[in-house]
DSSP file (Angstrom, degrees, kcal/mol; ACC not computed):
  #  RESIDUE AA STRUCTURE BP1 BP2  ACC     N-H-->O    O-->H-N    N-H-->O    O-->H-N    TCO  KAPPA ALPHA  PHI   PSI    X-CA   Y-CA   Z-CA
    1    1 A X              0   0    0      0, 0.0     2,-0.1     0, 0.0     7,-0.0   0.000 360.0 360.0 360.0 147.8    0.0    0.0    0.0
    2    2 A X        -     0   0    0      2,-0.1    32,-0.0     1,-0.1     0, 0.0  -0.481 360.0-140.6 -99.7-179.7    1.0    3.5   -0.7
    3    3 A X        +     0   0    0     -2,-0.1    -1,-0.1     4,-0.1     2,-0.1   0.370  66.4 112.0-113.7   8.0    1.0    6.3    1.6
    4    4 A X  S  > S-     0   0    0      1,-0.2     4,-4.0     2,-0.1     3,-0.5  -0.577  72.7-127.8 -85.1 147.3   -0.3    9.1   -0.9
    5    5 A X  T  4 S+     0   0    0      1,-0.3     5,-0.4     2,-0.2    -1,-0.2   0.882 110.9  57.8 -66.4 -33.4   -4.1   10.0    0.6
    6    6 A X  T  > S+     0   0    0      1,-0.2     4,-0.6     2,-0.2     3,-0.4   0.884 107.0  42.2 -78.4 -11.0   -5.4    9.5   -2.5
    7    7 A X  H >> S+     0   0    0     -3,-0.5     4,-2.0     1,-0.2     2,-1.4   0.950 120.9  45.2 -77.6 -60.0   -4.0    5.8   -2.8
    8    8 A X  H 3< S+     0   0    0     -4,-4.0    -1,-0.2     1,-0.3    -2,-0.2   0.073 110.4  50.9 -88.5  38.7   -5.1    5.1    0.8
    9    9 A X  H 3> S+     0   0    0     -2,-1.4     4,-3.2    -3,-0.4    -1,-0.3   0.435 106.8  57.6-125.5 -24.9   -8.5    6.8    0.5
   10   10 A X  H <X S+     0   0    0     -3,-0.7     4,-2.6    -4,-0.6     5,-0.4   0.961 110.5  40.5 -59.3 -53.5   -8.8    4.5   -2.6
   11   11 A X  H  X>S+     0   0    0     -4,-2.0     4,-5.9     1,-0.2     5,-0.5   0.987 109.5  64.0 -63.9 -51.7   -8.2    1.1   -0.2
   12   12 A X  H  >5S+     0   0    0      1,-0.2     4,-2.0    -5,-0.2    -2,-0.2   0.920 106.8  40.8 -40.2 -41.3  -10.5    2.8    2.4
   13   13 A X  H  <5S+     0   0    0     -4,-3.2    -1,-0.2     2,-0.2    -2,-0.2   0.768 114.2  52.9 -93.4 -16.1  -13.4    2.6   -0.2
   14   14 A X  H ><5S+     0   0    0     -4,-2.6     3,-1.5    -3,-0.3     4,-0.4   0.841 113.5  43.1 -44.7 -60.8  -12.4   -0.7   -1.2
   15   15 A X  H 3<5S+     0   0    0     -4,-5.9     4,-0.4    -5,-0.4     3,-0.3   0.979 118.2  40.2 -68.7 -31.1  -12.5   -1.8    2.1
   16   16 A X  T 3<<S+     0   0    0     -4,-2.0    47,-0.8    -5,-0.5    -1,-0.3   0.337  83.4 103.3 -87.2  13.6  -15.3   -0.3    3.2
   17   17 A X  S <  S+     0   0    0     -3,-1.5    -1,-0.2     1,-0.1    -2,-0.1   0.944  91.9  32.8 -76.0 -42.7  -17.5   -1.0   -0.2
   18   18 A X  S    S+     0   0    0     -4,-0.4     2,-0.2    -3,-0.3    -1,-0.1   0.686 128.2  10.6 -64.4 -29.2  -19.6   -4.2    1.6
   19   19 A X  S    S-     0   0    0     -4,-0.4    -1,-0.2     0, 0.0    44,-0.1  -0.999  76.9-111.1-154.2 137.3  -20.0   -3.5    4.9
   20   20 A X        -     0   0    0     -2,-0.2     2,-0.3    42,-0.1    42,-0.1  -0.215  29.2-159.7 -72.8 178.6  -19.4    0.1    7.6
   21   21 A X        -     0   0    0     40,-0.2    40,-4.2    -5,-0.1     2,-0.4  -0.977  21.3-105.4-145.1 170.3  -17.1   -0.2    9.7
   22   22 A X  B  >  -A   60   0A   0     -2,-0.3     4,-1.6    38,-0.2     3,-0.4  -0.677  48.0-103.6 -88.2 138.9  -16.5    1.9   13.2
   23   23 A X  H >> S+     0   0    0     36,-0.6     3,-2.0    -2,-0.4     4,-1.1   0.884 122.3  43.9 -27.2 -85.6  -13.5    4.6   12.7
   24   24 A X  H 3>>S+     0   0    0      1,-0.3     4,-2.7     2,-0.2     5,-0.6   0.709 106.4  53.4 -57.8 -34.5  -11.2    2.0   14.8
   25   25 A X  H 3>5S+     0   0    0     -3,-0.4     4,-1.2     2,-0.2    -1,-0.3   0.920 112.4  47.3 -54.6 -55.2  -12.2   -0.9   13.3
   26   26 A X  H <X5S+     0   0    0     -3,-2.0     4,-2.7    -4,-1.6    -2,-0.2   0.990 113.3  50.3 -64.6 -54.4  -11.2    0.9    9.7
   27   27 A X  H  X5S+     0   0    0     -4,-1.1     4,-3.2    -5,-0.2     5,-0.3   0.928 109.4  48.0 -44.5 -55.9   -8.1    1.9   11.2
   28   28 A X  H  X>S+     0   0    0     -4,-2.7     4,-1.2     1,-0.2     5,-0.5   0.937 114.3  49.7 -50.6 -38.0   -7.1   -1.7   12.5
   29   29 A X  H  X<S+     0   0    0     -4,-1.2     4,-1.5    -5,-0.6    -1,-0.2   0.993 109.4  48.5 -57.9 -53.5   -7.9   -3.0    9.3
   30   30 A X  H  X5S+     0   0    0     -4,-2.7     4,-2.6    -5,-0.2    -1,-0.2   0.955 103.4  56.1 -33.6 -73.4   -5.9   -0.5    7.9
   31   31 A X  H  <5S+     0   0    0     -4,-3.2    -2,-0.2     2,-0.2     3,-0.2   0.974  98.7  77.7 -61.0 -50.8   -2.3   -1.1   10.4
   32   32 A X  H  <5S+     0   0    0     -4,-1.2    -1,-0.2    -5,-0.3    -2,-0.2   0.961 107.8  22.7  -8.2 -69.5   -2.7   -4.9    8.9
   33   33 A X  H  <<S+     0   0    0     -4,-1.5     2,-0.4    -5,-0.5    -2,-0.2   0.905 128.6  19.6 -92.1 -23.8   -1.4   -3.8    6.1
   34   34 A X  S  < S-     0   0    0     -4,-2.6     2,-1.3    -3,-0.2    -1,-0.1  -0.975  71.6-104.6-147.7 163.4    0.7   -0.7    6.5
   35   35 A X        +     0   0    0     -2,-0.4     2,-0.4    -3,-0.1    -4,-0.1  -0.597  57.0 171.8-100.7  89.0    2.4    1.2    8.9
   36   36 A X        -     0   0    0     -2,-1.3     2,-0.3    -9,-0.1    -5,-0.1  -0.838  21.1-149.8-116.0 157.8    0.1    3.8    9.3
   37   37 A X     >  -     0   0    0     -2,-0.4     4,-1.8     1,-0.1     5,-0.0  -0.761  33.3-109.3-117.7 154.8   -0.5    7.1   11.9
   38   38 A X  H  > S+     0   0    0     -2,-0.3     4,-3.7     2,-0.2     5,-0.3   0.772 108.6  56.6 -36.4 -64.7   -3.2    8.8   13.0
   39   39 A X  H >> S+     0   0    0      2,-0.2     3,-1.0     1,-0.2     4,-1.0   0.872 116.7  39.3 -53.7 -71.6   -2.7   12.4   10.9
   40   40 A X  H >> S+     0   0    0      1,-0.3     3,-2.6     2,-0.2     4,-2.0   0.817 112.9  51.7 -60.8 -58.3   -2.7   10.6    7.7
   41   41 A X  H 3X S+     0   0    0     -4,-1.8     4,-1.0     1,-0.3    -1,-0.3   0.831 123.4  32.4 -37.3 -64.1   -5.4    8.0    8.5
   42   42 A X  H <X S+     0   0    0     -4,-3.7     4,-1.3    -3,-1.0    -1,-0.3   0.669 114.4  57.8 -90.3   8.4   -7.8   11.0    9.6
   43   43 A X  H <X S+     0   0    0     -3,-2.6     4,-3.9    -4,-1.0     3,-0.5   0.931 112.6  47.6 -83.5 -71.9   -6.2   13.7    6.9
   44   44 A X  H  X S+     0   0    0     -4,-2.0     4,-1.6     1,-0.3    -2,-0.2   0.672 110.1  46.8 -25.3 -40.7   -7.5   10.6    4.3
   45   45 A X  H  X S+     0   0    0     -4,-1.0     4,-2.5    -5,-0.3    -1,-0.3   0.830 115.0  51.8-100.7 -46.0  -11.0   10.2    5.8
   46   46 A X  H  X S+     0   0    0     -4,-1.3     4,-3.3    -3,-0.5     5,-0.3   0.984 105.5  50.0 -65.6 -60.6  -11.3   14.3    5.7
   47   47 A X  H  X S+     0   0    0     -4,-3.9     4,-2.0     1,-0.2    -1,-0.2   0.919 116.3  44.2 -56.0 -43.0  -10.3   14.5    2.2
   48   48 A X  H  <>S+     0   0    0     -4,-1.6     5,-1.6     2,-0.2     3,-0.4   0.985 108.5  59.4 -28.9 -58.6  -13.4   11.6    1.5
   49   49 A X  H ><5S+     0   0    0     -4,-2.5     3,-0.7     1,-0.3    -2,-0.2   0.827 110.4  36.9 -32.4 -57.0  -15.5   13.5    3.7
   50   50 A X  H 3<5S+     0   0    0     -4,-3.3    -1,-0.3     1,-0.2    -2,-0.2   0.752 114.3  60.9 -84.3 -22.4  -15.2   17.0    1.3
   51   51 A X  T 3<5S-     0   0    0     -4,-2.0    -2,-0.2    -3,-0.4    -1,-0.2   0.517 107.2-134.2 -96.1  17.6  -15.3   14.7   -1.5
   52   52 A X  T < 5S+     0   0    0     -3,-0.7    -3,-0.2    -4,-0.1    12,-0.1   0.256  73.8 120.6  71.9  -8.4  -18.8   13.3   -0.5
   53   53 A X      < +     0   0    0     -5,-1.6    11,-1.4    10,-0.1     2,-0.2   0.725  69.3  37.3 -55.0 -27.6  -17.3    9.9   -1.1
   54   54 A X  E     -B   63   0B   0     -6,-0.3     2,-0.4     9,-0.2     9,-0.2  -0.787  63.9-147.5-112.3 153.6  -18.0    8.7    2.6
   55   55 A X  E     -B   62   0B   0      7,-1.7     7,-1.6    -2,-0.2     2,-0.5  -0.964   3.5-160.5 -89.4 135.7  -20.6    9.0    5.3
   56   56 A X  E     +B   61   0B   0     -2,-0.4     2,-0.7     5,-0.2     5,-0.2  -0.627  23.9 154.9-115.2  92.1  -20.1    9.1    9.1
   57   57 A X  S    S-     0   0    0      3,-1.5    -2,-0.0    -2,-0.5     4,-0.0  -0.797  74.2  -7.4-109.2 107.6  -23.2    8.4   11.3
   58   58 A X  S    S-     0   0    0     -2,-0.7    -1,-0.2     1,-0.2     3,-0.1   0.777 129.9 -58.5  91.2  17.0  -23.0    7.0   14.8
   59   59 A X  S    S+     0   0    0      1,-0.3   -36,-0.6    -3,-0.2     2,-0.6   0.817 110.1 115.8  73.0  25.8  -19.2    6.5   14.3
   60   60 A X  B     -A   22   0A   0    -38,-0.2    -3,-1.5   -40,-0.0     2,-0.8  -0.991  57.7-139.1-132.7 163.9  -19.3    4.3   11.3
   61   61 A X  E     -B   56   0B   0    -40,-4.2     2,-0.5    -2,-0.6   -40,-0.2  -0.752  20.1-175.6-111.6  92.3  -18.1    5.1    8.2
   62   62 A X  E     -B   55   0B   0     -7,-1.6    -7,-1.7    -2,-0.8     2,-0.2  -0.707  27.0-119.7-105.2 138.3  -20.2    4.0    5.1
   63   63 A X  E     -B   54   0B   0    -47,-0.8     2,-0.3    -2,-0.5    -9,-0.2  -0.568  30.1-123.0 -65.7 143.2  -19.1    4.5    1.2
   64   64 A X        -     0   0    0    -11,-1.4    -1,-0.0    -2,-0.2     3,-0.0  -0.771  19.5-135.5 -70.3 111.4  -21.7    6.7   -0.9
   65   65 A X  S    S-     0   0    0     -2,-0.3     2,-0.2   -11,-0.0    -1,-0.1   0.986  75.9  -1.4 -47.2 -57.0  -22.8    4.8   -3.6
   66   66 A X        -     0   0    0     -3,-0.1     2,-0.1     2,-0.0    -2,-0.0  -0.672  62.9-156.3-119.1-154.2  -22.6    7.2   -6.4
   67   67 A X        -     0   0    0     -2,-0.2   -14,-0.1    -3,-0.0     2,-0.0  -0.513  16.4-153.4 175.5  88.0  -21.6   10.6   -6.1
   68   68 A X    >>  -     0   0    0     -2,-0.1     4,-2.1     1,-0.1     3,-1.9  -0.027  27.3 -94.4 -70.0 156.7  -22.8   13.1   -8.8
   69   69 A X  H 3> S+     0   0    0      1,-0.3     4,-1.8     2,-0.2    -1,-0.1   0.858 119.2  47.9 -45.9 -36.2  -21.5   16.4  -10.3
   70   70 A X  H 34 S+     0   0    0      1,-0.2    -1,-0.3     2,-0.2    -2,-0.0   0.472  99.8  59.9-110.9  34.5  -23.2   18.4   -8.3
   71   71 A X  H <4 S+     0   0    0     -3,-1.9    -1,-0.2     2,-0.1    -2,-0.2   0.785 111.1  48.0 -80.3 -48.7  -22.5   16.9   -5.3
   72   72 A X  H  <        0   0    0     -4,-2.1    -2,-0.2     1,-0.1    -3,-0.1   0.939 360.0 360.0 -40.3 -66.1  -18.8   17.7   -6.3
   73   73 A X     <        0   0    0     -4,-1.8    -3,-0.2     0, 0.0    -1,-0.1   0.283 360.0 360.0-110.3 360.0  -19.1   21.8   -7.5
C-alpha cells in the first residue's frame, strides 16, 4: 500500500465498499497492512469526507454509492 491519501482513500473505499465499519475498526484494518499514523489516516477520511465519497453516522463510516456532479461543485 501507498501512503499518498489519495491511494489510501482509494483502499479505504475498497475496504469499506460491503460493509461500515467503526473509525477503529477501519483503522485496525488498515495497520494490517501498512504502517500507518493517526494524521494521515484522519487527513485521508477528511479529504473523502469533502469529496462526498463517505458518510459518518453513529461513528461508522459507510461508502456513498454514487456521487454526482453536483454533489462535487
Amino acid at each position: 500500500m501507498d501512503l499518498n491519501p489519495m491511494v489510501l482513500g482509494a483502499d479505504i473505499l475498497f475496504i469499506i465498499r460491503n460493509k461500515d465499519l467503526t473509525l477503529e475498526e477501519l483503522y485496525q484494518e488498515l495497520k494490517k497492512q501498512i504502517n500507518l499514523n493517526l494524521d494521515l489516516y484522519y487527513d485521508t477520511l477528511t479529504y473523502l469526507w469533502l469529496l462526498n465519497s463517505i458518510d459518518l453516522n453513529k461513528n461508522k463510516i459507510s461508502k456513498k454509492t454514487s456521487v454526482s456532479k453536483k454533489d462535487i461543485f
